[in-house]
C-alpha positions, -999 to +999 in steps of 0.1 A: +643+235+070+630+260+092+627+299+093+651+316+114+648+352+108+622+378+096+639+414+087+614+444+096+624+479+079+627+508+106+638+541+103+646+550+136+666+518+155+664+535+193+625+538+187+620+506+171+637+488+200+619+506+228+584+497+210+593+462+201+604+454+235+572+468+248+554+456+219+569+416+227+576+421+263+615+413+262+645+440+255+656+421+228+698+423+220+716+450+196+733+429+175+750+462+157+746+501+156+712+496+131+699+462+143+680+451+171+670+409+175+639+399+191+636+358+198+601+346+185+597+310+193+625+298+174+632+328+150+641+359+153+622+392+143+652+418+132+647+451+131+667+468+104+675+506+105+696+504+071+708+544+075+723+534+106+743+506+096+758+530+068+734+515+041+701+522+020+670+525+038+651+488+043+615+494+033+586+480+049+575+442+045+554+437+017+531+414+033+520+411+066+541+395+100+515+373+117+526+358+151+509+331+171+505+342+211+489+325+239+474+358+257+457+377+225+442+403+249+475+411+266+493+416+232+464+437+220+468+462+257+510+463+247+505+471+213+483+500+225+505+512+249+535+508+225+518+534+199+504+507+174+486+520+152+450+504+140+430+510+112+399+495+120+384+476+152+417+460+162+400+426+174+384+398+149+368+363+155+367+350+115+340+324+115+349+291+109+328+293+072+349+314+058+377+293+062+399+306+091+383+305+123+413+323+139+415+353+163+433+379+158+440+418+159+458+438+132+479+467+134+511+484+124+543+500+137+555+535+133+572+524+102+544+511+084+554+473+092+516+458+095+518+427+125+490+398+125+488+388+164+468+350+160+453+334+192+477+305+192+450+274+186+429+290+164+458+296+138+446+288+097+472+268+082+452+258+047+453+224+060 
């Protein structure tokens, strides 16, 4: 078993596309008039614009969308450029005593998505 695809909520598919490709650094595909595809590793991030594919709005996800990525600090400089938005000081190191170790910046899209971008080796897995 394995995941293959995570659905993201937008609002607006045209903007979504044109931050996630500078948010992932790849144009991505449109699959139909209110969905855009992303590969990530071996999944796919899907951007969902539900209006536009004649349906209900897709909210938000609930929880946050944490991704794994060699270059932290060139993820961190597109999600700025892209329009990201941050809360707080975007980078962390979480010591190892509190359990994680990892590090990582948060932010969130325009649509209120929130995205977890991990230094890939110093991911928490509970193990």
């Amino acid at each position: 078993m394995r995941l293959f695809r995570v659905i993201l909520g937008v609002t607006d598919i045209d903007a979504a596309s044109t931050f996630y490709a500078a948010l992932l650094g790849q144009p991505g595909r449109r699959i139909s008039p209110g969905q855009q595809y992303f590969d990530v590793g071996r999944s796919i991030l899907a951007c969902v614009d539900g209006a536009a594919e004649g349906g209900a709005p897709v909210p938000a996800a609930a929880a946050p969308l944490a991704l794994a990525v060699h270059d932290l600090e060139t993820f961190l400089a597109r999600a700025r450029t892209a329009g990201a938005r941050f809360d707080a000081e975007p980078m962390q190191d979480l010591p190892e005593e509190a359990g994680s170790g990892e590090r990582s910046f948060h932010c969130c899209d325009p649509w209120g998505n929130r995205l977890v971008f991990v230094e890939a080796g110093t991911e928490f897995t509970g193990a």
